[in-house]
MARSE-17990 format. One record per residue (C-alpha): residue in one letter; x, y, z; residue number from 1. Coordinates in steps of 0.1 Angstrom, whole numbers, always signed. Layout:
N
+---+-------+-------+-------+-----+
! r !    c1 !    c2 !    c3 !   k !
+---+-------+-------+-------+-----+
! A !     X !     Y !     Z ! NUM !
...
+---+-------+-------+-------+-----+
This chain:
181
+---+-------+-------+-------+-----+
! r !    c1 !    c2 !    c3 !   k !
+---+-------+-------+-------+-----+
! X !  +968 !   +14 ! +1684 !   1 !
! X !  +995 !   +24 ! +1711 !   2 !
! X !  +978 !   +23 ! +1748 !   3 !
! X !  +985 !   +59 ! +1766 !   4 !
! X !  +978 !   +53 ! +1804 !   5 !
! X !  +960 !   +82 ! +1824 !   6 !
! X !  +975 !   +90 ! +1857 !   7 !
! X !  +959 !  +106 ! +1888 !   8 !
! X !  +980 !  +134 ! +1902 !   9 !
! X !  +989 !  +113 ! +1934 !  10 !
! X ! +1003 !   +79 ! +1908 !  11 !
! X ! +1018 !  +102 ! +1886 !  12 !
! X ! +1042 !  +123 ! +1916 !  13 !
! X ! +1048 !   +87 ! +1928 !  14 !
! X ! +1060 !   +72 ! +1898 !  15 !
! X ! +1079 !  +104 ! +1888 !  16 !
! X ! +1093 !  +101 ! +1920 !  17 !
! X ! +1107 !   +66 ! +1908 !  18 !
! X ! +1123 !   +76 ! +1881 !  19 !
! X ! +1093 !   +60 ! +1856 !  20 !
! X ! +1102 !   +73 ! +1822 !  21 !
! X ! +1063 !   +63 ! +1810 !  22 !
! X ! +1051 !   +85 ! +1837 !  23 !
! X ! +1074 !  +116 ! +1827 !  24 !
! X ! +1068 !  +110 ! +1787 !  25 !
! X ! +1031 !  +112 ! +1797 !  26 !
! X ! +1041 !  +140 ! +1818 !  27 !
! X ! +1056 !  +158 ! +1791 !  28 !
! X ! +1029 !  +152 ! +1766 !  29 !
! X ! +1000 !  +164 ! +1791 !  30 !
! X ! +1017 !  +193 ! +1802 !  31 !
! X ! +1045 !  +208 ! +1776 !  32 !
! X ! +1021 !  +236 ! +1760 !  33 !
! X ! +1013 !  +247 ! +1794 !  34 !
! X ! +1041 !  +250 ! +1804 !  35 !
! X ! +1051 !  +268 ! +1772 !  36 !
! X ! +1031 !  +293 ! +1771 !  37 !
! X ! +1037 !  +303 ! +1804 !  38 !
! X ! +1074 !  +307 ! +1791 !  39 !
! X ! +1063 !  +321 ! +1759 !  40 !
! X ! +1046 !  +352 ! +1774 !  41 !
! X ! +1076 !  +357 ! +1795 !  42 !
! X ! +1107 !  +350 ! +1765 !  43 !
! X ! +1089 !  +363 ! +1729 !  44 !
! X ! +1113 !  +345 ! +1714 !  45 !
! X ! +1106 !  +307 ! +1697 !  46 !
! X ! +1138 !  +290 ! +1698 !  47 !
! X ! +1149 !  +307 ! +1737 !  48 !
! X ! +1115 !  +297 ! +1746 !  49 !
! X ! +1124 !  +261 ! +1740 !  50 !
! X ! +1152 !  +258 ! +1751 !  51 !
! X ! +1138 !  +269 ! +1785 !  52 !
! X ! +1113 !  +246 ! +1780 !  53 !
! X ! +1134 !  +218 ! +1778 !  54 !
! X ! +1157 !  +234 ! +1806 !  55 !
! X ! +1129 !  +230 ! +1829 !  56 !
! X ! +1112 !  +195 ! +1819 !  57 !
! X ! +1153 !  +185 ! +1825 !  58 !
! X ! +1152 !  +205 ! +1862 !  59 !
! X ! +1117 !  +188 ! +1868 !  60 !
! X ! +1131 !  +154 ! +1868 !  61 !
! X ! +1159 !  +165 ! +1886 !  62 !
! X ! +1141 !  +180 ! +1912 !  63 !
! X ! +1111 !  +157 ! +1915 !  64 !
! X ! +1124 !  +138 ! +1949 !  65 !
! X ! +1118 !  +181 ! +1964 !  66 !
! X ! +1083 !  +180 ! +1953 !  67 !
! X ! +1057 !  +181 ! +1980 !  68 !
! X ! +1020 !  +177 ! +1975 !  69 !
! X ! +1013 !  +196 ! +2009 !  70 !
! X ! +1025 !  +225 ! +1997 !  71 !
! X ! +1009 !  +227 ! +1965 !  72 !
! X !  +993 !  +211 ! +1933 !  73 !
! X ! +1023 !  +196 ! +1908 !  74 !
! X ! +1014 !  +216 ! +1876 !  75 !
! X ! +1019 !  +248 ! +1900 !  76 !
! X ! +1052 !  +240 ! +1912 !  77 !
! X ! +1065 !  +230 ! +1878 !  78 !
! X ! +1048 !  +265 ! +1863 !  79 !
! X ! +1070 !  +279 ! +1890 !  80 !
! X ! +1097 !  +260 ! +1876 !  81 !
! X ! +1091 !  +273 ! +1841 !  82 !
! X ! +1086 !  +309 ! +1848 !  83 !
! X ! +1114 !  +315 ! +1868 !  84 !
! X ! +1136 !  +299 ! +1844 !  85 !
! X ! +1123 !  +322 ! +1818 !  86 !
! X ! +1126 !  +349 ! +1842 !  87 !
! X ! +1164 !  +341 ! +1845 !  88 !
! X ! +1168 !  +338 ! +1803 !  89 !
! X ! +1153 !  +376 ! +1801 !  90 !
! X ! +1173 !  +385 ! +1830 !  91 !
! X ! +1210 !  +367 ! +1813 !  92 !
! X ! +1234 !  +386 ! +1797 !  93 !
! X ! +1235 !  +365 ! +1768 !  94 !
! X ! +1200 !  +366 ! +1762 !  95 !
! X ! +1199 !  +406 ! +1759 !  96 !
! X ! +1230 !  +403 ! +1738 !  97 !
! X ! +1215 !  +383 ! +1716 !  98 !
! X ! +1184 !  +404 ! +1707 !  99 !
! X ! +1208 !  +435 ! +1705 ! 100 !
! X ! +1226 !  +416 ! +1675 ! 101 !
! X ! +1192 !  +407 ! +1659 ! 102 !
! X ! +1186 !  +421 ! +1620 ! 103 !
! X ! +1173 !  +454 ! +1624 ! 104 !
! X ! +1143 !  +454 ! +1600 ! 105 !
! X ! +1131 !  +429 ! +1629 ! 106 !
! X ! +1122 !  +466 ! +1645 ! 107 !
! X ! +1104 !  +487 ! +1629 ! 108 !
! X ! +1079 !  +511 ! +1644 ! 109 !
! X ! +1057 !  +539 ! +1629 ! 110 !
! X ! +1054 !  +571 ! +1643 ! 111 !
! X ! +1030 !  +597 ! +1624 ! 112 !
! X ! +1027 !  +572 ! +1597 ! 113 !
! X ! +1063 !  +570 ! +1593 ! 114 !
! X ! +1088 !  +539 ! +1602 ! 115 !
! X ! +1114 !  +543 ! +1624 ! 116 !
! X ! +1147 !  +522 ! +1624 ! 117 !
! X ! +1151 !  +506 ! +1654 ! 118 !
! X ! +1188 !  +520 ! +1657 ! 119 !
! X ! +1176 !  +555 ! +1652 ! 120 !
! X ! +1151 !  +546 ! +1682 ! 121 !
! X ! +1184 !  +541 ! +1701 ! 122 !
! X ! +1196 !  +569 ! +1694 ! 123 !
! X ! +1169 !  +590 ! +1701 ! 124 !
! X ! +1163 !  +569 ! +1738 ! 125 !
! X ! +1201 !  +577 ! +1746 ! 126 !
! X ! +1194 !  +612 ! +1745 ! 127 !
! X ! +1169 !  +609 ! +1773 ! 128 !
! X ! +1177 !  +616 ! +1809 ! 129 !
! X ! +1195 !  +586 ! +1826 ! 130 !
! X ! +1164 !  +583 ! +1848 ! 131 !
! X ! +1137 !  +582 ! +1817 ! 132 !
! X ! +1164 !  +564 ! +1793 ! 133 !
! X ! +1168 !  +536 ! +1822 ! 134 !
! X ! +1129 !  +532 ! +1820 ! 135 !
! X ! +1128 !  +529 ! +1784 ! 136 !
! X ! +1152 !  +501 ! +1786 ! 137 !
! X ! +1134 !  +482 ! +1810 ! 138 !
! X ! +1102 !  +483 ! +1795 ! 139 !
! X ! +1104 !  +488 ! +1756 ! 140 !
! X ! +1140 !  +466 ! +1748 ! 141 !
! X ! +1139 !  +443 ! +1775 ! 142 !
! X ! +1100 !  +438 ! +1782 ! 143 !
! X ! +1096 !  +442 ! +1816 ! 144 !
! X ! +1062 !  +449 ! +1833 ! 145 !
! X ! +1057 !  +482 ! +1849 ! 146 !
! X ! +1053 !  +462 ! +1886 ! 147 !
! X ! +1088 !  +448 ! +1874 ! 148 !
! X ! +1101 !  +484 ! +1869 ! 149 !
! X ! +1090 !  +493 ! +1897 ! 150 !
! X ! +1103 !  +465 ! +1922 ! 151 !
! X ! +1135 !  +468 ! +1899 ! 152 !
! X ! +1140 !  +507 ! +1902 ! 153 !
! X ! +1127 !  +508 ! +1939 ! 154 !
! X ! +1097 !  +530 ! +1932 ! 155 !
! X ! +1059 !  +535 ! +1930 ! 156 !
! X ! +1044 !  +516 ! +1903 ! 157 !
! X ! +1024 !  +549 ! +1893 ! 158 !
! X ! +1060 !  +569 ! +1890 ! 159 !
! X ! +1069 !  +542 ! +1869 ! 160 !
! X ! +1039 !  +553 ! +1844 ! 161 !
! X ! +1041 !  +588 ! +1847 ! 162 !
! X ! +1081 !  +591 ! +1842 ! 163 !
! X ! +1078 !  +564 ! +1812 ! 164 !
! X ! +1050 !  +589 ! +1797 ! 165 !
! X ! +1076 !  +617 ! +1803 ! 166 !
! X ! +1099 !  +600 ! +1783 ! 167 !
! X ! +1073 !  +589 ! +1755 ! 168 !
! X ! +1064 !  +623 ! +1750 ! 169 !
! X ! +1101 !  +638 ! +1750 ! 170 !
! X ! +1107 !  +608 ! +1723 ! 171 !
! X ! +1081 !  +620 ! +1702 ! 172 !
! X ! +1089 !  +653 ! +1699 ! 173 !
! X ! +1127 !  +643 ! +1693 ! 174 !
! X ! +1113 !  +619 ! +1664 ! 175 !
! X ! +1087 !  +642 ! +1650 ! 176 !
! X ! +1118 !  +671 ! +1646 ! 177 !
! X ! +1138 !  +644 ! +1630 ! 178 !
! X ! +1110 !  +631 ! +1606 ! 179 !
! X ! +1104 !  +672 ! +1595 ! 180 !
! X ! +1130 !  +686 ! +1597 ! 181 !
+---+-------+-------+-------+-----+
């Protein structure tokens, strides 16, 4: 039986702070689903939510010398860590490319009982006003919150709701003359 040593927050900073690779395996180990669920709810996506994952265990240890316990508990400067990493994934280029180029019957959605490809969901959003098509974006394709909208667009987070129900309701009636006509 392998011995697994238990650390108290204080010991653990310190020997992280040393470079102790015990102390970050343990680290690691205690704290990786944490962490990766925090990432998880921010990046759907398994293998981009690793990867950020791994991104930030890597800027951790990089960074550990900038931690201070004065200013906060460890696990809630390296959730900090996380998120915003998996903010900046979301937020990349690359990322939204990537789920643009992802096998449509990933996306289907059913509207009066009938499904909808996701391209045909596309087209129907780029009919919208620019201001209701922009909100659509934000929130439905790339998953942003409706306080995230709002900071984003510069605007009250109950405009946000209202103009996104606009465009909900303009979207159904577009699909609904598609589906019978």
């Amino acid at each position: 039986m392998k011995f697994i040593p238990k650390y108290t927050e204080e010991d653990l900073v310190q020997l992280l702070k040393q470079r102790d690779e015990t102390a970050f395996r343990y680290l690691y180990d205690n704290y990786a689903s944490a962490l990766y669920g925090v990432i998880f709810s921010i990046v759907p996506e398994t293998h981009t939510a690793q990867d950020v994952l791994q991104e930030s265990f890597v800027k951790i240890w990089r960074l550990m010398e900038q931690y201070d316990p004065s200013r906060g508990r460890l696990f809630t400067w390296m959730h900090n860590i996380a998120r915003s990493g998996a903010i900046d994934a979301v937020r990349s280029a690359a990322w939204r490319n990537a789920r643009k180029v992802d096998p449509v019957q990933d996306y289907h959605h059913t509207i009066a009982g009938e499904p909808i490809e996701y391209t045909g969901l596309k087209k129907s959003v780029g009919k919208l006003t620019a201001e209701h098509r922009a909100l659509i974006e934000l929130s439905y394709f790339q998953g942003y919150t409706h306080e995230e909208i709002a900071r984003l667009a510069n605007i009250p987070m109950g405009t946000v709701k209202t103009r996104l129900r606009a465009a909900i309701r303009q979207l159904r009636k577009m699909i609904s003359i598609f589906l019978f006509a």
